[in-house]
C-alpha positions as CSV (number, residue, x, y, z in Angstrom):
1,X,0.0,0.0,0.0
2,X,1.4,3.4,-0.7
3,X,0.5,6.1,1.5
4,X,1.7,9.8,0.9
5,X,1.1,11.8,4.0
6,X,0.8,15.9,3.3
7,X,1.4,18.3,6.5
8,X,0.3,22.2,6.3
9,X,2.0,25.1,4.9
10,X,3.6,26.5,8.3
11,X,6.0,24.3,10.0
12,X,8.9,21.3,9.0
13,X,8.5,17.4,9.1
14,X,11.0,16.2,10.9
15,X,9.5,18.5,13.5
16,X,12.0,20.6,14.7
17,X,10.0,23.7,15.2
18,X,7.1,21.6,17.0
19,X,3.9,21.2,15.8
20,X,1.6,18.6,17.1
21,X,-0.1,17.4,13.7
22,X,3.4,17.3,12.2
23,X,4.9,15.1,15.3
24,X,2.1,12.5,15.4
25,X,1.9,12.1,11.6
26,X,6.1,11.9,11.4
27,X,5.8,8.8,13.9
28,X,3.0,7.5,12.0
29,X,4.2,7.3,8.8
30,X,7.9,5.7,10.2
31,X,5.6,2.9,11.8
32,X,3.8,2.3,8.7
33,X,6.9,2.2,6.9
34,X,8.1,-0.1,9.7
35,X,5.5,-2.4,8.7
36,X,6.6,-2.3,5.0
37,X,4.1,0.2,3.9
38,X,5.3,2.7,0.9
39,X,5.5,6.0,3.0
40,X,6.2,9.5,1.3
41,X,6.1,12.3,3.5
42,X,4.7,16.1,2.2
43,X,5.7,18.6,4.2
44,X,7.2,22.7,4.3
45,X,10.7,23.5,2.9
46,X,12.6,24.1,5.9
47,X,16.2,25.8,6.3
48,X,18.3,23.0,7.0
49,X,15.9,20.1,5.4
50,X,16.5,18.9,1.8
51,X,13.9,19.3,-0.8
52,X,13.9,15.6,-1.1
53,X,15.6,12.9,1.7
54,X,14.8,9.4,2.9
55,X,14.9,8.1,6.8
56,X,13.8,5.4,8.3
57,X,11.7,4.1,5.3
58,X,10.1,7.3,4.5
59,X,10.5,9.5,1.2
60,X,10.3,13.3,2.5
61,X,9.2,15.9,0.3
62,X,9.7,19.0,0.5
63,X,7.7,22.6,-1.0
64,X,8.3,26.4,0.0
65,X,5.6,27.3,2.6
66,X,5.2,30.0,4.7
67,X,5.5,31.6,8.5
68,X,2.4,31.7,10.0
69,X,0.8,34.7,9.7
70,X,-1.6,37.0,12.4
71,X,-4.2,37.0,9.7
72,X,-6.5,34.0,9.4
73,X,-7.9,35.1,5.6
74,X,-4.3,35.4,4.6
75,X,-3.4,31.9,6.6
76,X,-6.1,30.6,4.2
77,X,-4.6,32.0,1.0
78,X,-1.3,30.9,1.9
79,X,-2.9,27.4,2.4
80,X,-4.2,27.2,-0.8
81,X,-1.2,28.4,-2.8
82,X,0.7,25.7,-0.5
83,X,-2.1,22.9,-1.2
84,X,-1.5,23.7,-5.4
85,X,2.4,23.3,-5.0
86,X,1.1,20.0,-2.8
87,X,-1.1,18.8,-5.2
88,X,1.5,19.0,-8.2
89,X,4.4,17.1,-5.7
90,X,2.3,13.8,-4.7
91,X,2.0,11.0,-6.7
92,X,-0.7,8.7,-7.1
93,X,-1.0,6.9,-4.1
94,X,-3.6,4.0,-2.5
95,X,-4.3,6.4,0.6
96,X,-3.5,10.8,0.4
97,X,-3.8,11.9,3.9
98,X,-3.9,15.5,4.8
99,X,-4.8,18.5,7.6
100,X,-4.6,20.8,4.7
101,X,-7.8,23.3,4.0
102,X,-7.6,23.3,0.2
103,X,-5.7,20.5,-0.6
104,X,-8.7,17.7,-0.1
105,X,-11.0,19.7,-2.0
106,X,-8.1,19.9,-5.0
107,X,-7.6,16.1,-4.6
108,X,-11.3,15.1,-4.9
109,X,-12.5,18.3,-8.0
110,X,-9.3,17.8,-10.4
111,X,-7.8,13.9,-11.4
112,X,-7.8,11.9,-8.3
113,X,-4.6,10.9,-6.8
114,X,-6.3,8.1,-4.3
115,X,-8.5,7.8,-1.2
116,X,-8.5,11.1,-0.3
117,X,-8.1,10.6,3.8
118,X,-8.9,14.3,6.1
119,X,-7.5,14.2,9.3
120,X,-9.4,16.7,11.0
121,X,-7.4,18.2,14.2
122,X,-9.2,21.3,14.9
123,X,-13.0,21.7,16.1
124,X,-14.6,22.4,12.7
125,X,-15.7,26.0,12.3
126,X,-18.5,25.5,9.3
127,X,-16.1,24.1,7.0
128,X,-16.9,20.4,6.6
129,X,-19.5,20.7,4.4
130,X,-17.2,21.7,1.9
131,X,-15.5,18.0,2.2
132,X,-18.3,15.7,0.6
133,X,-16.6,14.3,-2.3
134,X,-13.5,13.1,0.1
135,X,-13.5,9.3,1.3
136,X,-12.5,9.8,5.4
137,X,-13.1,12.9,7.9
138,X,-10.9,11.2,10.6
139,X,-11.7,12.9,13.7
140,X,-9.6,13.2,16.6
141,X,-12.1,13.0,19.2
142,X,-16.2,12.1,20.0
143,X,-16.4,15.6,20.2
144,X,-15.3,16.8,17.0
145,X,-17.0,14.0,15.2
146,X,-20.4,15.1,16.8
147,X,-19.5,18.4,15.9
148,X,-19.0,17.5,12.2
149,X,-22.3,15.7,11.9
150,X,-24.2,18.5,14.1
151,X,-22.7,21.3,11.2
152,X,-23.2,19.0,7.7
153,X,-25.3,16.0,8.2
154,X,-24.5,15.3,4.5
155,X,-20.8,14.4,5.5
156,X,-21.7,11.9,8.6
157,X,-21.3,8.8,6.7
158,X,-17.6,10.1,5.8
159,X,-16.9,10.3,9.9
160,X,-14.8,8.3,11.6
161,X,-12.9,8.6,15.2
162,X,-9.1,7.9,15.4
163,X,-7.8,9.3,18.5
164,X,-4.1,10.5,18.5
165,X,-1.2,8.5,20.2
166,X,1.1,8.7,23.1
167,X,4.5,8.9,21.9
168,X,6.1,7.3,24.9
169,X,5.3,5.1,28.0
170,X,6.8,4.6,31.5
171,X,6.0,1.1,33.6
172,X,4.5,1.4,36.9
173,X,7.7,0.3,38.0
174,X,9.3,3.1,36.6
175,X,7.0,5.6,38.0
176,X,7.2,4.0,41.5
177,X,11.0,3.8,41.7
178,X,11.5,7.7,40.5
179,X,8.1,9.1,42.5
180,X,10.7,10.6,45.4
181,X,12.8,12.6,42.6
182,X,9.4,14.7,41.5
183,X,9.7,18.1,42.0
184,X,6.7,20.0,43.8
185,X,5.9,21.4,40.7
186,X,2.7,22.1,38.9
187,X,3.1,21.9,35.0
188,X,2.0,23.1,32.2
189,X,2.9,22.6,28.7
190,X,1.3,23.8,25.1
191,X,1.0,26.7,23.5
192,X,1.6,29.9,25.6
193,X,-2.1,31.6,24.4
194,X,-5.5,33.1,26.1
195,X,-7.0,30.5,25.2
196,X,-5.2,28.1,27.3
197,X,-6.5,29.5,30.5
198,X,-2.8,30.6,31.4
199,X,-3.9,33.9,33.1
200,X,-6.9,32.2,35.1
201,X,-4.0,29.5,36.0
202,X,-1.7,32.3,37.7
203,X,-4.9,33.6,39.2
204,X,-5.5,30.4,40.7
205,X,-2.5,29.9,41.9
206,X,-1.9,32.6,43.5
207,X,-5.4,32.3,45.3
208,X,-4.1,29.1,47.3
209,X,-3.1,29.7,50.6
210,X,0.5,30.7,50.4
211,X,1.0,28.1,53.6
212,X,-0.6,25.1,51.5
213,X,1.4,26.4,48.2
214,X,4.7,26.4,49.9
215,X,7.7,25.1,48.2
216,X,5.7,24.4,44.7
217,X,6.6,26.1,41.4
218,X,4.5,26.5,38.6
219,X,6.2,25.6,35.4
220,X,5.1,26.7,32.1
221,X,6.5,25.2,28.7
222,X,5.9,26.1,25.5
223,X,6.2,28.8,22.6
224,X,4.7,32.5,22.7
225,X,5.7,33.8,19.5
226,X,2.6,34.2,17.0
227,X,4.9,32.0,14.5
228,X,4.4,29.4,16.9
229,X,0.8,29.7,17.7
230,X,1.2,31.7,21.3
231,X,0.0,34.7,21.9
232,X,2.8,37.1,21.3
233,X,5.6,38.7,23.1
234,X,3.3,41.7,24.6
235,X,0.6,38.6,26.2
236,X,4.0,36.6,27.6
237,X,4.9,39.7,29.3
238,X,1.7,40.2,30.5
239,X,1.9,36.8,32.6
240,X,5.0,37.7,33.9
241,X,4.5,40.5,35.1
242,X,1.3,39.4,36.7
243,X,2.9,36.0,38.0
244,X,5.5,39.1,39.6
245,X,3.2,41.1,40.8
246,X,1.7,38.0,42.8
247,X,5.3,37.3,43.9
248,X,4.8,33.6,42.4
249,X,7.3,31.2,41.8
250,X,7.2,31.0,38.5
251,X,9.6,28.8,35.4
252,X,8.8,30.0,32.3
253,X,10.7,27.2,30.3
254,X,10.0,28.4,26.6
255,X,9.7,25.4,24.2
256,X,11.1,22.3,24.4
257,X,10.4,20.3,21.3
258,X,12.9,17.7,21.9
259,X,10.7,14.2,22.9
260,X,13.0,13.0,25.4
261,X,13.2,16.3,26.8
262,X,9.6,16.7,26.8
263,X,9.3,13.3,28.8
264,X,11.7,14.2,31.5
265,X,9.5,17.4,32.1
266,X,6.6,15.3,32.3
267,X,8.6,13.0,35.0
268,X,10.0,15.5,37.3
269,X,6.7,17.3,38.3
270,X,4.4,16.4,40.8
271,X,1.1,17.6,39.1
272,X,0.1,18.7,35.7
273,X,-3.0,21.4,34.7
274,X,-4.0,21.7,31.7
275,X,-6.6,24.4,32.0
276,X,-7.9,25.2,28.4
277,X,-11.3,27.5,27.4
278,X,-11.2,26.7,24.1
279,X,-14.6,24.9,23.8
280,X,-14.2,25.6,19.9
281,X,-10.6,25.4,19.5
282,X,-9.3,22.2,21.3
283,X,-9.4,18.9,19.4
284,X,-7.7,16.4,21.7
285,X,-5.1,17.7,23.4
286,X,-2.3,15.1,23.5
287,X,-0.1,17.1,26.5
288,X,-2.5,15.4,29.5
289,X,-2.2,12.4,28.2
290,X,1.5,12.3,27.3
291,X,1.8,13.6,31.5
292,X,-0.5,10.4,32.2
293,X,2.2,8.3,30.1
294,X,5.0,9.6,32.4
295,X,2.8,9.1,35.5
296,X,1.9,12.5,36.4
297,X,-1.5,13.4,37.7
298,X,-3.7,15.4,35.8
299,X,-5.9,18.4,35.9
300,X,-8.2,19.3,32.8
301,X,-11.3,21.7,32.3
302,X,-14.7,20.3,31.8
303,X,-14.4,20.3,28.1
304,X,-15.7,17.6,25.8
305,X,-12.3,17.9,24.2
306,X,-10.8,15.6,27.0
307,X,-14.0,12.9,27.5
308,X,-12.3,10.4,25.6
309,X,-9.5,10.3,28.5
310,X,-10.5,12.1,30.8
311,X,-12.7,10.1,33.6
312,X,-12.5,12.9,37.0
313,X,-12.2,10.9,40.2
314,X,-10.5,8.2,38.5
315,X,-7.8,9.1,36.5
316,X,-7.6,12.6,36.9
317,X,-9.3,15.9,38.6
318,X,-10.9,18.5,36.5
319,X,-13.0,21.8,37.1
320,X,-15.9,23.4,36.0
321,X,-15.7,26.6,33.4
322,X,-19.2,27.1,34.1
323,X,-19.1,28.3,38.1
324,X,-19.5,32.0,38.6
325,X,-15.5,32.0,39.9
326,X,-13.6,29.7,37.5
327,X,-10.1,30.8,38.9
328,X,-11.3,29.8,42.6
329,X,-12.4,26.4,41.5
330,X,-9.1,25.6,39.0
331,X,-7.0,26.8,42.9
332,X,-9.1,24.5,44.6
333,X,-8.9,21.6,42.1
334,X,-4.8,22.8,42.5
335,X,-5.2,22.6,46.2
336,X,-6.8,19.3,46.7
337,X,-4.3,17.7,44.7
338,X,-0.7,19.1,45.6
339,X,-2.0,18.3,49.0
340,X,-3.2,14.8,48.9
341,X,-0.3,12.4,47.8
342,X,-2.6,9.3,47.9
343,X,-4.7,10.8,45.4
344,X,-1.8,11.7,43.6
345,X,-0.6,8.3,43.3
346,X,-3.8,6.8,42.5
347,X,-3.9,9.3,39.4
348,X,-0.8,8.2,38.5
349,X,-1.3,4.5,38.4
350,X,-4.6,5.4,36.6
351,X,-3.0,7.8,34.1
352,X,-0.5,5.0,33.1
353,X,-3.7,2.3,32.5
354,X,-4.9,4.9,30.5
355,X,-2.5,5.8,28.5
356,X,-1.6,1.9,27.3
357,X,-5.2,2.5,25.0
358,X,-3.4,5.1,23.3
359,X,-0.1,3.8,22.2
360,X,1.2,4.3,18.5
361,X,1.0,0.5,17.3
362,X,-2.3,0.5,18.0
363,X,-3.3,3.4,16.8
364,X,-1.5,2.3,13.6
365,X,-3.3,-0.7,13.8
366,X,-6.2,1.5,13.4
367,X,-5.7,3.4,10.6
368,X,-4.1,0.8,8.3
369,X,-7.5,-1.1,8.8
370,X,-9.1,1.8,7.9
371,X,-6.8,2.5,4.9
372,X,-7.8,-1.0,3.7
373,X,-11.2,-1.0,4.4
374,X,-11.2,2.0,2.3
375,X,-9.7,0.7,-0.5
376,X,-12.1,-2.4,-0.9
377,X,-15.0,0.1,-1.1
């Protein structure tokens, strides 16, 4: 089976400049290719990376793209001149699979290159309705998928969930020999935006009482630069001078895009909150579940975005956005957990069970039956 595997217009496969879509899909297609599929990998020119290369089974290809722009009209038009340069680069392949705008509508108007397979990553904003002639919306997550069929009923049939992997896994044995070495330290890692909830985190924070708080950092990973999907220089300084203001102990990491790297921040802290509003904007964010692969217990918001993980009281805590103070429940969901190492431990263990449903074999598994379910039809 020959797979060709197209990532947007913004950032490099390899992903050295981070990127979530383009770090699940660059494992992907090495496991496929690990299992002797033909793998050829689409993705933005990058200083550094070749136009063309091969590693690790996969054929890379490589077209000029573009920094990510503040505009979102202009972030479409650069799509589309990126999806015609695209469209002109891949050969005919059994399975196309792409988080492109334009690109599946180019693959399913103009001569057909193969199953033309979306992998939808975002919460759909209207724009599925456009996709009716494609074979596959693979959604991320229950609530995406219901969100495609709520917007374009016509497009239902084409729905199916694949959830994303966990890149890497710890034993319980692991986790239970290295619990003494984590750090009182409540992490966070992902973009460094509004919508994260990273000002109501400081907030909350700071509202603990500073004699049940003491001797734990906050720690926040992850870019700020509008390139990078943050919010900008003038919203990181904002933060910090509200975390200083608040005299908080704050680590503000950057990015680390490096896996291992990554991992090790996942294994030294104590708690991790990942306290998103985004009820239209989050997909399935991996970073709880990659801290539940490294056994570290896990806050979330109440968004649907996390049901397919998420199980509070369980495996994890999480709060309510819709209280009249969301800041003083987030401290108090804080508060209950830094303080209660039994319940940490239990999250732990349950994080790790958890996280085994979401490895990348069998996510492979997955989608090479649905590549070849979709090739029969």
């Amino acid at each position: 089976m020959k797979i060709s595997i197209v990532q947007g217009a913004f950032l490099p496969v390899p992903p050295v400049a981070g990127g979530a879509v383009e770090k699940l899909w660059f494992e992907l297609g090495r496991e496929f290719a690990r299992r002797g599929l033909d793998v050829t990998h689409v993705a933005r020119l990058w200083p550094g990376q070749p136009a063309r290369s091969q590693s690790d089974g996969v054929a890379y290809r490589r077209v000029a793209g573009f920094s990510y722009p503040r505009s979102r009209l202009l972030a479409k038009v650069m799509d589309l001149v990126y999806s015609l340069r695209c469209f002109f680069a891949v050969d005919r392949s059994d399975i196309v699979v792409t988080n492109t705008f334009f690109l599946p509508l180019l693959l399913s108007m103009l001569p057909r290159r193969g199953v033309v397979y979306v992998s939808v990553h975002r919460y759909p904003q209207g724009q599925m309705k456009l996709y009716r002639k494609v074979d596959r919306l693979q959604c991320v997550s229950t609530a995406v998928a219901d969100a495609v069929r709520e917007q374009a009923p016509a497009v239902g049939a084409l729905v199916k969930v694949v959830p994303n992997y966990v890149p890497a896994r710890l034993s319980a044995e692991d986790v239970a020999q290295g619990w003494a070495d984590r750090r009182r330290e409540v992490l966070f890692v992902g973009r460094v935006h509004p919508e994260k909830g990273l000002d109501m985190l400081l907030d909350a924070f700071a509202g603990i009482d500073p004699a049940r708080r003491a001797g734990w950092t906050l720690r926040i990973v992850g870019p700020h630069k509008t390139s990078a999907g943050g919010g900008g220089d003038e919203y990181l300084a904002s933060l910090k001078q509200a975390a200083a203001k608040a005299d908080l102990p704050v680590d503000w990491a950057g990015s680390i895009y490096d896996r291992d790297e990554l991992n090790l921040a996942y294994r030294e802290a104590r708690v991790f909150v990942y306290p998103s509003v985004a009820a239209k904007g989050e997909a399935f964010p991996l970073a709880p579940l990659e801290a539940m692969a490294q056994g570290c217990p896990v806050i979330t918001s109440d968004l649907l975005c996390f049901d397919d993980y998420i199980r509070p009281g369980e495996n994890a805590d999480s709060f309510s956005l819709a209280t009249a103070d969301v800041a003083r429940a987030l401290g108090a969901a804080i508060e209950g957990l830094i303080t209660d190492e039994p319940r940490q431990r239990k999250y732990s263990a349950a994080g790790l069970e958890t996280a085994q449903h979401f490895t990348l074999t069998r996510i492979a598994d997955v989608f090479i039956d649905d590549f070849t379910s979709l090739r029969k039809t």
